[in-house]
C-alpha positions as CSV (number, residue, x, y, z in Angstrom):
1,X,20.4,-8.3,29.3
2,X,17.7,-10.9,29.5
3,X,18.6,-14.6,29.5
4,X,16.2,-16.5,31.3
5,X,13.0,-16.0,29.8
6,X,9.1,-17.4,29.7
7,X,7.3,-17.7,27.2
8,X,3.3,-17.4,28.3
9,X,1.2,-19.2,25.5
10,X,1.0,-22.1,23.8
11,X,-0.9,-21.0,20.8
12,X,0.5,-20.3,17.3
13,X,2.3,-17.1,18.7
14,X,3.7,-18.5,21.7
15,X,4.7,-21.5,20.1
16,X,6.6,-20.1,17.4
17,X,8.6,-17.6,20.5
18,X,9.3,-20.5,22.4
19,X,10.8,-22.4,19.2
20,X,12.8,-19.4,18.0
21,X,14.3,-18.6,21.5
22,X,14.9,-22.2,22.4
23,X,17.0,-22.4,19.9
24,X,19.4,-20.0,21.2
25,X,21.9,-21.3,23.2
26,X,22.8,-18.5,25.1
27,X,19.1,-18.4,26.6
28,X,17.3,-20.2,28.8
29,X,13.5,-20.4,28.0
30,X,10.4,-21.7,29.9
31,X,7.3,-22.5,28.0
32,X,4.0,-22.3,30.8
33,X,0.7,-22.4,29.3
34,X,-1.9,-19.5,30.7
35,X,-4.0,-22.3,32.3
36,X,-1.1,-22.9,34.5
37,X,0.2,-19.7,35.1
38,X,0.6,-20.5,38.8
39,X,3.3,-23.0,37.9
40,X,5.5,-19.6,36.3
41,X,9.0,-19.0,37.7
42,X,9.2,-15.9,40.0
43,X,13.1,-15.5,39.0
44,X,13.5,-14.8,35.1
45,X,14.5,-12.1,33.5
46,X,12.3,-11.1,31.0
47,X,8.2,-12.6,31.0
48,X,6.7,-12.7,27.4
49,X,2.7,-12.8,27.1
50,X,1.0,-14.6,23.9
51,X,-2.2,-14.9,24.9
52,X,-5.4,-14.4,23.1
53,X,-6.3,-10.6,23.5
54,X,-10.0,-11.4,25.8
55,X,-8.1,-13.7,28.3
56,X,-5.3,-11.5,29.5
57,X,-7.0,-9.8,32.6
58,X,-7.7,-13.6,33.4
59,X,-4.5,-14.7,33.4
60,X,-3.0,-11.9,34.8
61,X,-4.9,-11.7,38.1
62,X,-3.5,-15.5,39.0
63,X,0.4,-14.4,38.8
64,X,1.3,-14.1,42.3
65,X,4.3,-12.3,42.5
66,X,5.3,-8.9,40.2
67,X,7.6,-9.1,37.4
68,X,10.7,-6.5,37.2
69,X,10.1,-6.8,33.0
70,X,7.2,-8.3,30.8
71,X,6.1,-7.4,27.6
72,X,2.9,-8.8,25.8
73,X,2.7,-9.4,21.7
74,X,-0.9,-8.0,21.2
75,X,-1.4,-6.1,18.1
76,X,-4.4,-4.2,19.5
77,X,-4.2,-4.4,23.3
78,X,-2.5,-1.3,25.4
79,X,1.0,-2.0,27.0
80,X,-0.8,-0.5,30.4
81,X,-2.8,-3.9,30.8
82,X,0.4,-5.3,32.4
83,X,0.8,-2.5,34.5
84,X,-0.6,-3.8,38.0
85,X,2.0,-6.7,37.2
86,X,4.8,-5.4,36.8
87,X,7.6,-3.1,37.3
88,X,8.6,-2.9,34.0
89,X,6.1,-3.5,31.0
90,X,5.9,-3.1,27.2
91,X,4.8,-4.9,23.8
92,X,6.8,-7.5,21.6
93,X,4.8,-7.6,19.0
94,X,5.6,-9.3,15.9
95,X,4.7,-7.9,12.4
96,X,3.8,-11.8,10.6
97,X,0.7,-13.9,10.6
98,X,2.3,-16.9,12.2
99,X,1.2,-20.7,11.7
100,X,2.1,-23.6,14.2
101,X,5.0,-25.7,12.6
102,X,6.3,-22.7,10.6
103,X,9.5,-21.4,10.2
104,X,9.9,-17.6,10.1
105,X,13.5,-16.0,9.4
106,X,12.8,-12.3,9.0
107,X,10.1,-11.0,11.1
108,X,9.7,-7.4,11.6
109,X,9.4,-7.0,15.5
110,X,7.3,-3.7,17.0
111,X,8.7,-2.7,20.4
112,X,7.1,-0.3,23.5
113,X,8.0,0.4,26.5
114,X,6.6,2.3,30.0
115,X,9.9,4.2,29.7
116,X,13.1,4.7,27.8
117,X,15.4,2.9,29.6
118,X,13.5,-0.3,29.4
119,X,12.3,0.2,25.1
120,X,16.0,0.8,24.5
121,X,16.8,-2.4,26.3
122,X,14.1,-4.3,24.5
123,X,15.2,-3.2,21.4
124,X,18.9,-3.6,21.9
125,X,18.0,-7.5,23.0
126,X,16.1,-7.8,20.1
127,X,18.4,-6.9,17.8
128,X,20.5,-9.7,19.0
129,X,17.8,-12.4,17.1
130,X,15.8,-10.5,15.1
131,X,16.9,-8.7,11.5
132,X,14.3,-5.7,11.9
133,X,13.4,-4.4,14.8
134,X,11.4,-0.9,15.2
135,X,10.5,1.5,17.9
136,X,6.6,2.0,17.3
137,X,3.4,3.6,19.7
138,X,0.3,2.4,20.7
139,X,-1.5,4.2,18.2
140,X,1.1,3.2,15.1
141,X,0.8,-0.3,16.1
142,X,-2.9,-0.4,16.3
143,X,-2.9,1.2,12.6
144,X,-0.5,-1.7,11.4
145,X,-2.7,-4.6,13.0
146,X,-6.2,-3.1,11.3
147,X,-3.8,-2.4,8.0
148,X,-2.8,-5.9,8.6
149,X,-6.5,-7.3,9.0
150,X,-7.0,-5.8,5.3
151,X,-4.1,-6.6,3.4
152,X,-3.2,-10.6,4.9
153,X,-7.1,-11.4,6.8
154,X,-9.3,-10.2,4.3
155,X,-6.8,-11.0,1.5
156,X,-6.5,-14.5,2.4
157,X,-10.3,-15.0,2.6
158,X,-10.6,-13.9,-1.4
159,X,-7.7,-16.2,-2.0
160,X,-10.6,-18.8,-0.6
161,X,-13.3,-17.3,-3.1
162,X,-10.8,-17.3,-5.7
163,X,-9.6,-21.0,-4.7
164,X,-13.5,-22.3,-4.4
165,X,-13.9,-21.1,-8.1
166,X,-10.9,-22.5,-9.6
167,X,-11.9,-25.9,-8.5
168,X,-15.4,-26.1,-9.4
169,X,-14.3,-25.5,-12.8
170,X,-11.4,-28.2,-12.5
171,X,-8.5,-25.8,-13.1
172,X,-4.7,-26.2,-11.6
173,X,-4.7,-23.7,-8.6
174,X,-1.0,-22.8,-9.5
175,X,-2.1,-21.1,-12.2
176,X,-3.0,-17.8,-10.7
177,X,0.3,-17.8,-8.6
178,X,2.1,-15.5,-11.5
179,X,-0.5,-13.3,-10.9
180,X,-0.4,-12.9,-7.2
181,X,2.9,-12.7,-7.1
182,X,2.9,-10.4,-9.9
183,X,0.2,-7.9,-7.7
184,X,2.4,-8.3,-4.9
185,X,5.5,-7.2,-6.2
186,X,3.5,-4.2,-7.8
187,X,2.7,-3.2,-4.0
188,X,5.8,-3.5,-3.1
189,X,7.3,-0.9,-4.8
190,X,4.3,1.2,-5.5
191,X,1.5,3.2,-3.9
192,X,-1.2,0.4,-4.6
193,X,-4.5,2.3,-5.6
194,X,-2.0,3.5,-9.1
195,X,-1.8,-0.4,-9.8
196,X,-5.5,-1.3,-9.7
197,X,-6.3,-3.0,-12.4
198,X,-9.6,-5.2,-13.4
199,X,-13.4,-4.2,-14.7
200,X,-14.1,-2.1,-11.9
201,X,-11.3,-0.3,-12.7
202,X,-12.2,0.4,-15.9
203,X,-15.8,0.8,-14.8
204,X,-16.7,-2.0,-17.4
205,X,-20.3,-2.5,-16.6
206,X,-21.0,-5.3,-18.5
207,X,-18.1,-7.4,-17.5
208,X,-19.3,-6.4,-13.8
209,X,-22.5,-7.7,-14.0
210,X,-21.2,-11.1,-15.5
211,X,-19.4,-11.8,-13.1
212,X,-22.2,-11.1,-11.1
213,X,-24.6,-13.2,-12.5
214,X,-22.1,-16.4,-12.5
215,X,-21.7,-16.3,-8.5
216,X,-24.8,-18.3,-6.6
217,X,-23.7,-17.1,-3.1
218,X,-25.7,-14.1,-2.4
219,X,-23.0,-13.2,0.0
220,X,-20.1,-13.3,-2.2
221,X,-22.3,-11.4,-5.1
222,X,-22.5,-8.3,-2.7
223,X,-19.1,-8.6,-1.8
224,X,-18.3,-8.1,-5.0
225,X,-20.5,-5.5,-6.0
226,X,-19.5,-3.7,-2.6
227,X,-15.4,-3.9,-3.5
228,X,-16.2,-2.9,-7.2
229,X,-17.8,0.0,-6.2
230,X,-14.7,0.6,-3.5
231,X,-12.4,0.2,-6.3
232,X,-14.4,2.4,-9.0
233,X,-14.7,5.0,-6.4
């Protein structure tokens, strides 16, 4: 089992692996940023990549010794870009958008491997610090990070429409927390298209075009327009 890890990264990601793992006491962790990869210890057990997704190859290329097991925690990138590198390869990938600073208890982690000897060892390890841990492919994981672009990315950027409009009219921005949670809890337990609620819902034209009409950025008018018509599809 893996006890002397690195953690490569010191972004969000990384950070948040290095502050979770370091705080096992049964592990012993190593923190190297990618622009000093040459400084990374050739005797660990177990490598752990966090790097941004266009920077790998990069960093990669300077390592100058193979690893017997690294994984990377890409949501999009194939497991085979550590290949040339080493012996032993797969994906760590954490299902959570992840701040600096924050604490996360109960993330789901995705795991791959090059071959079943090494995934079942991933997973059993990571079942030793982590409540839900799943067996996944490239392909599945690639369809949770763009279903994950949708439902937190995109989400997160109408919370900042929604935001920007509650305080140019000087209202309390907790008030539309019952109602996020509200939609939120509806998802959970339901297929979300059979909750969909609103004007484009109902195809209220006139309620539409109101709404419309009251937003100055052209931009954020044909968003609208384009996710009502999504919606009233």
């Amino acid at each position: 089992m893996f006890t002397k890890i690195a953690v490569i990264g010191t972004g969000n990601i990384g950070s948040w692996m290095f502050q979770t793992f370091h705080s096992q006491s049964n592990l012993s962790v190593v923190s190297v940023s990618g622009r000093k990869i040459e400084t990374l210890p050739n005797d660990l057990d177990l490598y752990i990549f966090a790097l941004k997704d266009d920077i790998y190859e990069e960093v990669l290329k300077k390592i100058p010794f193979k690893m017997l097991y690294a994984v990377h925690t890409s949501g999009s990138l194939s497991q085979l870009i550590l290949s040339p590198y080493a012996e032993n390869y797969g994906v760590f990938y954490p299902y959570q958008t992840i701040s600096r600073g924050s604490l996360y208890i109960d993330i789901p982690i995705c795991i791959e491997g090059n071959n079943i000897f090494f995934e079942n060892l991933l997973i059993q390890w990571a079942k030793l610090y982590f409540a839900t841990v799943y067996q996944i492919n490239e392909k599945q994981r690639f369809a949770m990070h763009l279903a994950a672009v949708f439902a937190s990315n995109f989400t997160n950027a109408m919370y900042g429409i929604a935001y920007h409009i509650f305080k140019e009219n000087n209202l309390d921005w907790s008030l539309i927390f019952p109602l996020l949670e509200n939609t939120l809890q509806k998802a959970k337990y339901n297929d979300p298209h059979l909750c969909q609620t609103g004007p484009a819902k109902r195809n209220d034209i006139s309620i539409m075009e109101k709404h419309c009409n009251a937003l100055t950025d052209k931009k954020i008018k044909n968003l609208y327009s384009t996710v009502s018509k999504i919606i009233t599809n």
